[in-house]
C-alpha positions as CSV (number, residue, x, y, z in Angstrom):
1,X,37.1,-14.9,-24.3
2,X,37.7,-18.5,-22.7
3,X,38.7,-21.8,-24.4
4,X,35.9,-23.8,-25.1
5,X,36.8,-27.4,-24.2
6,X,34.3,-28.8,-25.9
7,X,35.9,-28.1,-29.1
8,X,37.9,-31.3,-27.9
9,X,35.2,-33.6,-28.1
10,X,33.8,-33.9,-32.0
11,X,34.2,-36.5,-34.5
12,X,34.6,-33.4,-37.4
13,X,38.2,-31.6,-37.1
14,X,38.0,-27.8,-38.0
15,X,40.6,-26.1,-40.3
16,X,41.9,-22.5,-41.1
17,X,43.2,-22.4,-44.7
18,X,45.0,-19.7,-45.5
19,X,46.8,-18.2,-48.5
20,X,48.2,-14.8,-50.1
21,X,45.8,-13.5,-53.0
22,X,47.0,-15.5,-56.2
23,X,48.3,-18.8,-54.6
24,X,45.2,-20.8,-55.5
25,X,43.5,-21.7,-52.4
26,X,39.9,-20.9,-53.9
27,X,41.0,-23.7,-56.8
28,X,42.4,-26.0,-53.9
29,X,39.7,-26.1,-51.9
30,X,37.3,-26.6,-54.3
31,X,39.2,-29.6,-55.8
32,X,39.3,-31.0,-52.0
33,X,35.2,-30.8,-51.3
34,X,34.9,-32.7,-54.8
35,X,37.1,-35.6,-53.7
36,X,36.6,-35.7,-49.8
37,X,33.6,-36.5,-48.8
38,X,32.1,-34.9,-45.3
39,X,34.3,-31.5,-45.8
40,X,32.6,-28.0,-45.8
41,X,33.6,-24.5,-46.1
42,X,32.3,-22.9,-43.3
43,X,29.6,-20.0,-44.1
44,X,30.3,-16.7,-42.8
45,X,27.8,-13.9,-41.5
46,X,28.3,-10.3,-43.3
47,X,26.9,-7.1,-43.5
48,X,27.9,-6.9,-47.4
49,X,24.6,-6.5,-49.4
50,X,23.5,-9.6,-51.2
51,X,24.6,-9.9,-54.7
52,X,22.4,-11.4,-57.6
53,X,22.3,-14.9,-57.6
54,X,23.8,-15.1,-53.6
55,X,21.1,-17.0,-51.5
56,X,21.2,-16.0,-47.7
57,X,22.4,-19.5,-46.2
58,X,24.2,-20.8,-48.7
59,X,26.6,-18.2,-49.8
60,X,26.8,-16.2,-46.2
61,X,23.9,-15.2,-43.5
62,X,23.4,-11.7,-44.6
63,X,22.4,-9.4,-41.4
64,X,22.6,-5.8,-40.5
65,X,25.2,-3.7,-39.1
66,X,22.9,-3.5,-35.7
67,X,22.7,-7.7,-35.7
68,X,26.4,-8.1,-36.6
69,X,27.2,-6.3,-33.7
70,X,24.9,-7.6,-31.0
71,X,26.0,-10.9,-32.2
72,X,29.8,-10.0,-31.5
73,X,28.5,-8.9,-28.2
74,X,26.7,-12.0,-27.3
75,X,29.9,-13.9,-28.0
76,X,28.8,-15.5,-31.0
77,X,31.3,-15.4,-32.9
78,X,35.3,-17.4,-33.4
79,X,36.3,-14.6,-35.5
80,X,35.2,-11.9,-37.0
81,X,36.8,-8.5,-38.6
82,X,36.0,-5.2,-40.6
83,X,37.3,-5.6,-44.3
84,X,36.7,-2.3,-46.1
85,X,32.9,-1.4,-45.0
86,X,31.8,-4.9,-44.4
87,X,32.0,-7.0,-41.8
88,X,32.2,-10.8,-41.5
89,X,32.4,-13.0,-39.1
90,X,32.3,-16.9,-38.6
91,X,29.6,-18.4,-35.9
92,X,31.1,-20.3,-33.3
93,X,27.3,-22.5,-33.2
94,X,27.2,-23.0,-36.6
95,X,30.9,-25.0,-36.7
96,X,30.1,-26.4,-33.9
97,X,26.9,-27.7,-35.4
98,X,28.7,-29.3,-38.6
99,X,32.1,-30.9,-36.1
100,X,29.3,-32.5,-34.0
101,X,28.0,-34.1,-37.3
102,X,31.6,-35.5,-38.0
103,X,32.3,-32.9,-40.4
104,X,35.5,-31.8,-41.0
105,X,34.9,-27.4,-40.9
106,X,37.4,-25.5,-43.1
107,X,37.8,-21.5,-42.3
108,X,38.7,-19.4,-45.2
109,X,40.0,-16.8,-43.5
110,X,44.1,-15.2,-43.2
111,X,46.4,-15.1,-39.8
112,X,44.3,-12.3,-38.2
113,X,41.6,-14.4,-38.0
114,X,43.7,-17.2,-37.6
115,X,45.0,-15.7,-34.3
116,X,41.6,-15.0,-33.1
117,X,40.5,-18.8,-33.6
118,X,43.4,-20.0,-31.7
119,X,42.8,-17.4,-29.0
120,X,39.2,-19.7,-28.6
121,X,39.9,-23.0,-29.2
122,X,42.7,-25.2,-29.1
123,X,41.2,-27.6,-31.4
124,X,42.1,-26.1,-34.7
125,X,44.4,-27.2,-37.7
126,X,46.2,-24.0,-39.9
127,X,47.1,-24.8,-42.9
128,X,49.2,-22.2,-45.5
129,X,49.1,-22.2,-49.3
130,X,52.2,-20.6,-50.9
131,X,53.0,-20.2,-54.4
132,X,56.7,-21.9,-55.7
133,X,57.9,-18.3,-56.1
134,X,57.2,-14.4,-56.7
135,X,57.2,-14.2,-60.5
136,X,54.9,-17.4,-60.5
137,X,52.4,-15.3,-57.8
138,X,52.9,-12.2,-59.7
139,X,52.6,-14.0,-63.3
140,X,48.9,-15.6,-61.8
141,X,47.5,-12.4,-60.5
142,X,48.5,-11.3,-64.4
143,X,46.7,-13.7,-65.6
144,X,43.2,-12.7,-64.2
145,X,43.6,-10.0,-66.9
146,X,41.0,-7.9,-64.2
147,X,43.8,-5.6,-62.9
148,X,46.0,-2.8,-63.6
149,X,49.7,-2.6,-63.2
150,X,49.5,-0.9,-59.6
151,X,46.5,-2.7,-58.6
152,X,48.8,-6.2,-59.0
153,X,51.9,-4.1,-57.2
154,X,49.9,-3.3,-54.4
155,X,48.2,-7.5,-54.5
156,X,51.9,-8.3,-54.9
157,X,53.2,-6.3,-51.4
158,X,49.7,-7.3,-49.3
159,X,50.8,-11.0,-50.4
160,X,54.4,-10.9,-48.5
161,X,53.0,-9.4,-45.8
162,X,50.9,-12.5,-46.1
163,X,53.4,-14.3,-46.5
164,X,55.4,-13.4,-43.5
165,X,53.0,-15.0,-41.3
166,X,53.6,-18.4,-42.5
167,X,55.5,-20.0,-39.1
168,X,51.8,-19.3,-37.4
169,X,50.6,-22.2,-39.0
170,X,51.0,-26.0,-38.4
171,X,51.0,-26.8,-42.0
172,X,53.0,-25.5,-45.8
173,X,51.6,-26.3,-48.6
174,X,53.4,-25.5,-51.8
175,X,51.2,-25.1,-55.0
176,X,53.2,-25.6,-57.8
177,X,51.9,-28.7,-59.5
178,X,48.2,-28.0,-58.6
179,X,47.7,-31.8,-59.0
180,X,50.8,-32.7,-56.2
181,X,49.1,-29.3,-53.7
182,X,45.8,-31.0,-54.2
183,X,47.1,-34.6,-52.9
184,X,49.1,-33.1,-50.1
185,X,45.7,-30.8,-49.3
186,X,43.7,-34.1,-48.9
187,X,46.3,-36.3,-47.2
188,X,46.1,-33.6,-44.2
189,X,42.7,-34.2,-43.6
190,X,42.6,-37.7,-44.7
191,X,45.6,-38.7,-41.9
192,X,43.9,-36.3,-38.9
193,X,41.0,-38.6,-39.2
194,X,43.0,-41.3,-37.8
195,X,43.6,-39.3,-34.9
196,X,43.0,-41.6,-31.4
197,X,41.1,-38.8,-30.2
198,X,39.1,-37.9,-33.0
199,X,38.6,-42.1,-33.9
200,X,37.4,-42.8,-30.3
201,X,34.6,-40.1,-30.8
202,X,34.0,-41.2,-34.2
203,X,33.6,-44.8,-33.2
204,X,32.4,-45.3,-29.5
205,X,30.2,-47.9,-30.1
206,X,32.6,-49.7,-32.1
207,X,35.5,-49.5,-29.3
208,X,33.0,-50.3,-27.0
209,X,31.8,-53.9,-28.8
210,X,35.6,-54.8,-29.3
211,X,36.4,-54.5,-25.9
212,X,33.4,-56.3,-24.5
């Protein structure tokens, strides 16, 4: 699928954040949209049945198998991928939609999808949580007290595979003091808003006054 320039031209920036299972992303993210204001998580489309309390728009768009795939055929979609027997997929429209708007998109997805985002714009920011170390990963997937011992082995070797993707991305992030990963989170987005290309979409009109 071609590049779309006009990723090039929005006052929002879009972001991949990725993260093995366990490094706190979810946690991270959250903290960010409560203290940065015009940042969204992007919603995704999936063929996994609603749970109680989901609302379609708001937690995903909830189609069929049938839709899913005419919509992959149709080109709708930045990324999109099978996990277990579910698929999900981001819309291309609907990010475009929000970057238009001037705001910043964040993609929750790992370096598969990360690779397929690049492959279709070369406007995106990839950002990688890690955790300080492998007994602090493994000693936080303990901690959900939801797992058995193997289950956590098998979280434990999906996570370094993970892992070994991190030179894909443009920036680390190391989350040991959540409070210092949360800062360093925010001051990404904060400093690409200063950006000449994404300040002289942001303020045209402004530009435009000073200069006449």
């Amino acid at each position: 699928m071609k590049k779309h320039s006009k990723f090039t031209t929005t006052a929002g920036n879009l972001y991949i954040i990725a993260a093995p299972s366990g490094a706190g992303k979810t946690s991270l993210v959250k903290q960010l949209l409560a203290s940065t204001p015009q940042v969204e998580v992007s919603i995704s489309h999936t063929t996994r049945p609603r749970r109680p309390g989901e609302q379609d728009g708001v937690d995903y768009y909830f189609v069929n198998t049938d839709t899913f795939q005419a919509l992959v055929q149709e080109g709708v979609f930045l990324e999109y991928a099978r996990v277990f027997d579910y698929y999900y997929g981001t819309s291309r429209y609907a990010v475009m939609e929000r970057l238009r708007a001037g705001i910043d998109v964040i993609l929750e997805i790992d370096w598969q999808g990360a690779r397929q985002v690049r492959a279709r714009t070369p406007k995106v920011y990839t950002i990688f949580i890690l955790p300080p170390s492998r007994a602090a990963l493994r000693q936080r997937l303990q901690h959900r007290g939801q797992d058995a011992e193997a289950v956590i082995a098998r979280r434990m070797q999906d996570a370094i595979n993970e892992i070994s993707h991190f030179h894909e991305f443009d920036y680390i992030v190391i989350n040991d003091n959540f409070d210092d990963a949360r800062e360093a989170l925010r001051a990404i987005f904060i400093a690409n808003r200063q950006l000449r290309e994404v300040q002289v979409v942001r303020y045209r009109e402004l530009l435009q006054v000073l200069l006449s």
